[in-house]
N, C-alpha and C positions, 0 to 999 in steps of 0.2 A: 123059664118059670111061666107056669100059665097066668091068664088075669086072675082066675081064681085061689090060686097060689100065694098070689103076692100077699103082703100085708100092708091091710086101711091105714090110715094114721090113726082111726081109733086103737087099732090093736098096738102100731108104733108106741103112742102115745100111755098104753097101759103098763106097755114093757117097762119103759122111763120110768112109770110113776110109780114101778113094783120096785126097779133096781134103784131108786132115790130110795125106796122104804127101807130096804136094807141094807142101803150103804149106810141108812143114819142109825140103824138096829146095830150094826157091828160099830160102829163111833159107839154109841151108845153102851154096847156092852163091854166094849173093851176098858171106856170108861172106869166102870163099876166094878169091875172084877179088877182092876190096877189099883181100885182104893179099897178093896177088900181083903186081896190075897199078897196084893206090894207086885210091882215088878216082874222078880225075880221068878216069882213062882205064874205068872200069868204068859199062857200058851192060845196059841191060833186055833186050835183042836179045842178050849174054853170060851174063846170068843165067839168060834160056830153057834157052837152050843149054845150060849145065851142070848144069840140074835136069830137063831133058827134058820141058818142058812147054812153051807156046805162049806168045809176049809178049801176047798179047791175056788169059792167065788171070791176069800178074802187075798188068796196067793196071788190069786189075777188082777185085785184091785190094788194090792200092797208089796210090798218084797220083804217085810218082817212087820213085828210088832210093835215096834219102835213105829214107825211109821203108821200105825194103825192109830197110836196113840198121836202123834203129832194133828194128825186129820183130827181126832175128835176134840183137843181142845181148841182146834181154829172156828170148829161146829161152835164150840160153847161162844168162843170172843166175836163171832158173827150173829148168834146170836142176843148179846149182850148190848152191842156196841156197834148200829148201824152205821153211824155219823159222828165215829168218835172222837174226841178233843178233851183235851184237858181242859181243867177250869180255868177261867180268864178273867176276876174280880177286876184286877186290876193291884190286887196285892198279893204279888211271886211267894211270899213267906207262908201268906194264909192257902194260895192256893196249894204248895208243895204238901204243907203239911196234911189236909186233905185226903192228897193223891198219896202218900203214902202210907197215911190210917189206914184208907182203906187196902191198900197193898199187904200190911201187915195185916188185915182183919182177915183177906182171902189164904195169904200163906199159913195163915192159923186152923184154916178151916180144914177138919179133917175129910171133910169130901173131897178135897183138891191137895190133900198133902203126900199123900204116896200116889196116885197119878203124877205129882210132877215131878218127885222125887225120879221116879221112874224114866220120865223122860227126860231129865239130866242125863243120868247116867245112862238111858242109851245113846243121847248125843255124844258123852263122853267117848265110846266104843266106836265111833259111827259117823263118820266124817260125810259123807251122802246125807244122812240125817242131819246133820249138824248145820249143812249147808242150805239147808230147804229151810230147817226152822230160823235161821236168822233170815233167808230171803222172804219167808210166809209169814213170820209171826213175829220176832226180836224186833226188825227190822222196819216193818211197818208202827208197832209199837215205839219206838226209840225215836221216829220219825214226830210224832205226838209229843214227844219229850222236847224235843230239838225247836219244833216249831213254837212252841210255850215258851221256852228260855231265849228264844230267838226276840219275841213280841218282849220280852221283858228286858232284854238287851237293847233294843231298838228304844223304847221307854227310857233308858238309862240306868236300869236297878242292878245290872250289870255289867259288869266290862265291858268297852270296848274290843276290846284285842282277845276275850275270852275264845276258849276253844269248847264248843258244845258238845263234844264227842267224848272232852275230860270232865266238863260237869258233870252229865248226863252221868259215867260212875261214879264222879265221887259223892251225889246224891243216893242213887237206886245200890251199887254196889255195895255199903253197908250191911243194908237190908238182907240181900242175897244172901249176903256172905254169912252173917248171922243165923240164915235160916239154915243157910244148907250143911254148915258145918255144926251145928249148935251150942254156939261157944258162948250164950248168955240168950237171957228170955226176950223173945221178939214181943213188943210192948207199944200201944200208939207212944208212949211217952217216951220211947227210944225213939219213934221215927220223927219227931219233934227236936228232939237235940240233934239229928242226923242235919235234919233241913236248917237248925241255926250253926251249926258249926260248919256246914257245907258254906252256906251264904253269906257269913262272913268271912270267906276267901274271894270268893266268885265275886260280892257287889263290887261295883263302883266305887274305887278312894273317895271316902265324902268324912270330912272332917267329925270328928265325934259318933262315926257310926257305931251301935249299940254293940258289946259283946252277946254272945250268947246266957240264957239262963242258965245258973248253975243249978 
């Protein structure tokens, strides 16, 4: 290749900043069209389409849909949540309930409810997928979970001997499970009872500790 040939790093550098625009144009579109059309009916050939790029640039960047989807809700949680942590008052009950208002406010939101519906179920199908989203997103999430009930174990508001990986669902699993199958109304005032009836198994034997509200 002649010197003239070659490419400057300005030119390098525009490539990057053209193929960054479109990878976040197809996140982005795929997004919207999974919370418009569901799922099911949402194709690579519609995701071109509305990020104005080629199905041949997204086949090269993805190996299905599924995965197109996984990328853009990590876009969204990297967006959202540079430095993320759970709250740390210093009271587990006040902070849980919190973290899972707001859980319940997001799984309500119909912007975010057939995109993730969607990418359940192609976790479900999708064992390659399955494995990415707990190592890229579950996982580092749960990590957040873990290190909060850690700090509050350490504190003493929980077990010594407790196992954080069985908290961790018998808090957040609830929720899911409610959402995903709809077997009653996801409400902050369920995830309220969820956090007092999780936490009196979970705390610390402490003589007269409260029951839950009925």
């Amino acid at each position: 290749m002649s010197e003239q040939a070659k490419p400057t790093a300005r030119q390098s550098a525009d490539a990057t900043r053209r193929n960054e625009d479109s990878r976040r144009a197809i996140l982005r579109g795929a997004f919207e069209l999974a919370g418009e059309t569901g799922y099911a009916k949402l194709t690579i050939e519609a995701i071109a389409a509305r990020a104005g790029v080629g199905k041949q640039t997204i086949y090269r960047w993805w190996p299905s849909k599924g995965a197109v989807l996984l990328d853009a809700f990590l876009m969204l949680s990297e967006a959202d949540d540079e430095e993320a942590a759970l709250p740390d008052t210093g009271d587990l009950e006040a902070d849980l309930k919190l973290v899972l208002r707001a859980t319940v406010a997001e799984l309500a939101d119909p912007r975010f409810d057939l995109p993730l519906r969607g990418l359940t179920s192609a976790i479900m199908h999708d064992q390659v997928l399955a494995e990415a989203y707990v190592q890229r997103l579950q996982g580092p999430v749960d990590d957040l979970k873990r290190r909060r009930l850690a700090a509050a174990q350490a504190a003493g508001e929980l077990a010594e001997d407790l196992d954080l990986d069985v908290a961790i669902a018998m808090i957040w699993g609830p929720l899911v499970d409610r959402w995903l199958l709809r077997t009653g109304p996801l409400t902050a005032e369920f995830a309220d009872h969820v956090v007092e009836y999780a936490l009196r198994g979970l705390r610390a034997n402490r003589p007269g500790s409260a029951a839950p509200r009925k």
